[in-house]
N, C-alpha and C positions, 0 to 999 in steps of 0.2 A: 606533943607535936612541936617541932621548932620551927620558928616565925621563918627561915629561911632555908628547911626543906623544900627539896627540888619540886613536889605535890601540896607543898601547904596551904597555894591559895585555893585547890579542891577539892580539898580532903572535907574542908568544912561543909562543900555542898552535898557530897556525893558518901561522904562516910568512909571510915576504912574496910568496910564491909564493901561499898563498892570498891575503892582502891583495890581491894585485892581479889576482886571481881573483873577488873581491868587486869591488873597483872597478870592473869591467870588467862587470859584470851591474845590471840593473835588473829589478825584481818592482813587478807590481801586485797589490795587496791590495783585491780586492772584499770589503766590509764594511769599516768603522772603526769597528765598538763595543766590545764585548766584548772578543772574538777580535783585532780588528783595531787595537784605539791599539796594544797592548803589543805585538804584531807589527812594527808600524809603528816605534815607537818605537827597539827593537833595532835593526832592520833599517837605520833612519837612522844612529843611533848607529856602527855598523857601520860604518859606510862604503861603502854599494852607490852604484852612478854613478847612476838614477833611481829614483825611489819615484810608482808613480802609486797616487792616493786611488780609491776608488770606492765611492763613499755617497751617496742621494739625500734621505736622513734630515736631520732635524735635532736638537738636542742636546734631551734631557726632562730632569727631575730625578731621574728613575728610573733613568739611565743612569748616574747618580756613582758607585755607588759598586761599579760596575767600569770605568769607561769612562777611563784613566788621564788621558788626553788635556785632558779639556774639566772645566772651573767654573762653577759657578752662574751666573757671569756670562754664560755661553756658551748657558746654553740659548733653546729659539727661534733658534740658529743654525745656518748648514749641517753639518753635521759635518766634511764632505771638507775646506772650507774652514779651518774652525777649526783641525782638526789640523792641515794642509799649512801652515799660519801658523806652530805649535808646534814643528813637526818642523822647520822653515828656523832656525826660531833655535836648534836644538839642534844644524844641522850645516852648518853654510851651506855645505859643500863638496857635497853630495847634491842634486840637485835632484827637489822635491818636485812633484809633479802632481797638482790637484783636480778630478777628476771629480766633479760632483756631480749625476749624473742619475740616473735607473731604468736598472736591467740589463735589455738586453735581447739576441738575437744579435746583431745588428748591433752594438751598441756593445764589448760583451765579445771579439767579435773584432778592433774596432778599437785598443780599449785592448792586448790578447795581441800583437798583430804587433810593440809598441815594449816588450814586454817577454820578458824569456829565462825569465821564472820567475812563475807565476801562483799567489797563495794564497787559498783561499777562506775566509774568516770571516766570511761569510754566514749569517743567524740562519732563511731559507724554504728549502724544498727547490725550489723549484719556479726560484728562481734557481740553486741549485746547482749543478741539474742544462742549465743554459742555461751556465754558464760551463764545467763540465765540458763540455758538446759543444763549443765552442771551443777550448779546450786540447787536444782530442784533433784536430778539423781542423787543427791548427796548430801540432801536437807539441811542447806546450808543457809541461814537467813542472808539475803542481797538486800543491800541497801541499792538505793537506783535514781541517778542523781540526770539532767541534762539540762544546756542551756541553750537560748542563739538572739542576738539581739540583746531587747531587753527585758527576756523571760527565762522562765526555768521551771525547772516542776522536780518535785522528789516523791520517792513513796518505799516502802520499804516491801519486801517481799517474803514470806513464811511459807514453804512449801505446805503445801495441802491445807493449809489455811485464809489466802488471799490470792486474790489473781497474779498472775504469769507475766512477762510484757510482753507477749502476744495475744493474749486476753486483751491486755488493755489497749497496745496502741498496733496489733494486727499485726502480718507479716512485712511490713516496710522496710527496706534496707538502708535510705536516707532520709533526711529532711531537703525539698524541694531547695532550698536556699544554699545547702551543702553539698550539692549535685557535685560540682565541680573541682570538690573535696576542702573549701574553705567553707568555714560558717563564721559567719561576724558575731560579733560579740562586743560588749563592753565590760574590760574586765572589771570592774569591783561590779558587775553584776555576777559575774562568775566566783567572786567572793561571800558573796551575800550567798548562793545556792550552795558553794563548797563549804560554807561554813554551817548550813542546815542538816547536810549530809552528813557532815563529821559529829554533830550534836546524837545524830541518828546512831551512828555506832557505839557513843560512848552510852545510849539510849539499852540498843539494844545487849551493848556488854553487860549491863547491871539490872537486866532482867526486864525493861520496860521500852519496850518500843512505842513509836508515838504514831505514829506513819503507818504501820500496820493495817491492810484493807483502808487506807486514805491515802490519796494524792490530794500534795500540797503544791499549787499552782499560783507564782509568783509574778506579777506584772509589777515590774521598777519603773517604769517609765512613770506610770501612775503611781507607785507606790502602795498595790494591791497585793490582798493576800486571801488566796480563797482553797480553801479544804472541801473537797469530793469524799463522799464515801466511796467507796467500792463494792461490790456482792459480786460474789463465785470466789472461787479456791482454784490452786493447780495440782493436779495432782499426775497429768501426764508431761511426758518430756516432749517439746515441740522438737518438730523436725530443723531439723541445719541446713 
């Protein structure tokens, strides 16, 4: 190993056994804001074989000052795009993919079939809960990440082995605070949760999910951190 290969400072944690455990997988990330540059970002970094974008957004000013990805200059642009631009020049060995449409089932299943690992960092429930039924027709492990304020919660998802997010948090389509379609947030809280999430996939690329049947429930204000187990599995597809 040479001190200044592009993976040297994680080779030594993760092994070349995971290294090429990672190579050998690709994850799509629906959403690129919040949640999703600093997922994304890792995740290229890393060294996975494909990264697909899934964003139909584009960039606001409102987004900076969590959204690691994109500059002033970038707003008024697609987001998927932008990023997928940023992320090729950070790893040109990774190939990056921009989706830049609306979630819908159709597409969310079409995007899961080319990927081994799907992350939600999606800011509606009502997409959430559309890519979760995919992931479970398609036994696709979901990582599932959300924040508002100064909280966040993550949990990881194995079809037929741990609950659903509509097991967990019901058929809801917003958070009460979000109605309006803004959720507040402070962003390096939304770093702290994106970078738990991204820990999760590089988790579950190498055979060990941590999250699996737990939710991991994050207060920063305090600086709490409380793990829930879970009990039930999913094994049907919730309705859309």
């Amino acid at each position: 190993m040479k001190v200044l290969d592009r993976y040297s400072r994680q080779l030594p944690v993760i092994g070349e056994e995971g290294q090429r455990a990672i190579r050998n997988t690709s994850v799509a990330i629906f959403g690129v804001g919040g949640l999703g540059t600093l997922i994304a970002r890792y995740v290229v970094g890393g060294g996975f074989r494909r990264v697909i974008l899934v964003d139909f957004d584009t960039v606001s000013l409102p987004d900076l000052h969590r959204q690691i990805l994109y500059a002033t200059h970038d707003v008024g642009k697609p987001k998927a795009e932008v990023a997928a631009r940023v992320l090729r020049e950070v790893n040109p060995e990774v190939e990056v993919e921009a989706v830049a449409e609306a979630i819908s089932p159709e597409l969310a299943k079409d995007v899961l079939k080319r990927a081994d690992i799907g992350v939600d960092a999606l800011d509606n429930w009502a997409s959430r809960h559309v890519v979760n039924g995919a992931a479970l027709v398609l036994r696709r492990p979901l990582i599932h990440g959300a924040v508002q304020e100064w909280y966040g919660h993550v949990t990881t998802i194995l079809p037929g082995k741990t609950p659903c997010l509509e097991e967990l948090f019901g058929k809801f389509r917003e958070l009460p605070a979000c109605a309006a379609g803004v959720c507040p947030v402070l962003g390096p809280v939304v770093g702290v949760v994106s970078s738990l999430m991204a820990l999760e996939v590089f988790n579950t690329a190498i055979g060990a999910p941590k999250l699996a049947g737990k939710l991991l429930v994050v207060d920063l204000k305090h600086m709490a951190f409380e793990e829930i187990t879970l009990a039930g599995h999913c094994e049907h597809v919730p309705q859309q």
